[in-house]
C-alpha distance (Angstrom), angle and dihedral (degrees) to the residues before:
residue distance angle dihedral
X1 . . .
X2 3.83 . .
X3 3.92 130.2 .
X4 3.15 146.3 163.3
X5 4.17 117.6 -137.7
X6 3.63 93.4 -138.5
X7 3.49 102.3 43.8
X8 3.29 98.7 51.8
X9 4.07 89.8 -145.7
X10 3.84 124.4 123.7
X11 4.36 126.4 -153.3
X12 3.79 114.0 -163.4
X13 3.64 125.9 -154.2
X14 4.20 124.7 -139.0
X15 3.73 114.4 -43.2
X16 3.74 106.4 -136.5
X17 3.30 135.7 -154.9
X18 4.22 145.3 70.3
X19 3.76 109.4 -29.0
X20 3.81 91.1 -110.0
X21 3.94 100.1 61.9
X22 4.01 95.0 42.1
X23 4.21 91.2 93.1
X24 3.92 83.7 46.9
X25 3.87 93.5 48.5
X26 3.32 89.7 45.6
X27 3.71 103.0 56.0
X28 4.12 80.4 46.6
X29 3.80 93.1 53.7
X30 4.17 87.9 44.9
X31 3.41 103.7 31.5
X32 4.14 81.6 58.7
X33 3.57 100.3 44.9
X34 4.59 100.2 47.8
X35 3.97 87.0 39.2
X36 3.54 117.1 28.9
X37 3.70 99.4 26.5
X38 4.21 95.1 32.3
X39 3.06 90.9 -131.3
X40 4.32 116.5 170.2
X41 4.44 95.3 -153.2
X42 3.46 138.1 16.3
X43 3.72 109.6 -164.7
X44 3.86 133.0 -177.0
X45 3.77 145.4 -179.0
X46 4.20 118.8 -128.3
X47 3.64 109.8 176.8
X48 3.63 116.5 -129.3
X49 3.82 99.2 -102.2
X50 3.64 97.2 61.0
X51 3.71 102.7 80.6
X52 3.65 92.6 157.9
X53 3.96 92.2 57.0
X54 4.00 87.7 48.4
X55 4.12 90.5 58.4
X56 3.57 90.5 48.9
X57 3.90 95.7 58.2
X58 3.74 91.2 34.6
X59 3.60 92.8 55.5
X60 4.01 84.7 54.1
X61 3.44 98.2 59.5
X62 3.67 95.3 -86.0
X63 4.14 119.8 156.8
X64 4.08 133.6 -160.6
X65 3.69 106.1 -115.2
X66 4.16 93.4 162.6
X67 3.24 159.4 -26.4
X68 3.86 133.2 -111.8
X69 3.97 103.3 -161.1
X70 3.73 125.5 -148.6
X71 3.86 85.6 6.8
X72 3.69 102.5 149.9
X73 3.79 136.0 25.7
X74 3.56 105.6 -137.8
X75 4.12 122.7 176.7
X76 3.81 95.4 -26.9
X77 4.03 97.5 -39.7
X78 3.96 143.2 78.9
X79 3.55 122.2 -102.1
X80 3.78 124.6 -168.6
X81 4.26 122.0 -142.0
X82 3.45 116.1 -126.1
X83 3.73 105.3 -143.9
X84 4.14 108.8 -153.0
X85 3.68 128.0 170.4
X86 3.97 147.7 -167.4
X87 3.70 118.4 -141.6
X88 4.52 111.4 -159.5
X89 3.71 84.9 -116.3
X90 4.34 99.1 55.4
X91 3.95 113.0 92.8
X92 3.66 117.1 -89.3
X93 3.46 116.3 -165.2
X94 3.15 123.0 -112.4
X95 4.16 123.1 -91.2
């Protein structure tokens, strides 16, 4: 995790690990960076082929706040990166 002091605003890497511990990771990772750290945002970048990845941080609380087109070149095409984000004061559910 990345942030800047001043901004108050957080970017988070990959989160790793079997598909059915990501939403719990996630919530760790989060949960961390709003309460302990006091942070404001948490923002992230899920390229548009990874559906499955987009559910999980959806289902956290997770909202689309852009779009970086033609951001990646994956196996011979372009791929945008969806850039979504948590602010400390959206709904989280509950753990």
């Amino acid at each position: 995790m990345i942030y800047g002091e001043n901004e108050r605003n957080g970017s988070v890497g990959q989160t790793h690990g079997p598909p059915e511990q990501r939403t719990e990771i996630t919530s760790l990772v989060v949960d961390y960076a709003l309460d302990a750290c006091g942070l404001l945002r948490v923002i992230l970048g899920v390229y548009d082929f990874n559906p499955r990845a987009q559910r999980v941080y959806e289902k956290y609380g997770f909202s689309h706040e852009g779009r970086l087109r033609d951001a990646l070149r994956w196996e011979g095409k372009w791929h945008d990166e969806l850039l979504i984000a948590i602010l400390s004061s959206d709904p989280r559910p509950a753990n």
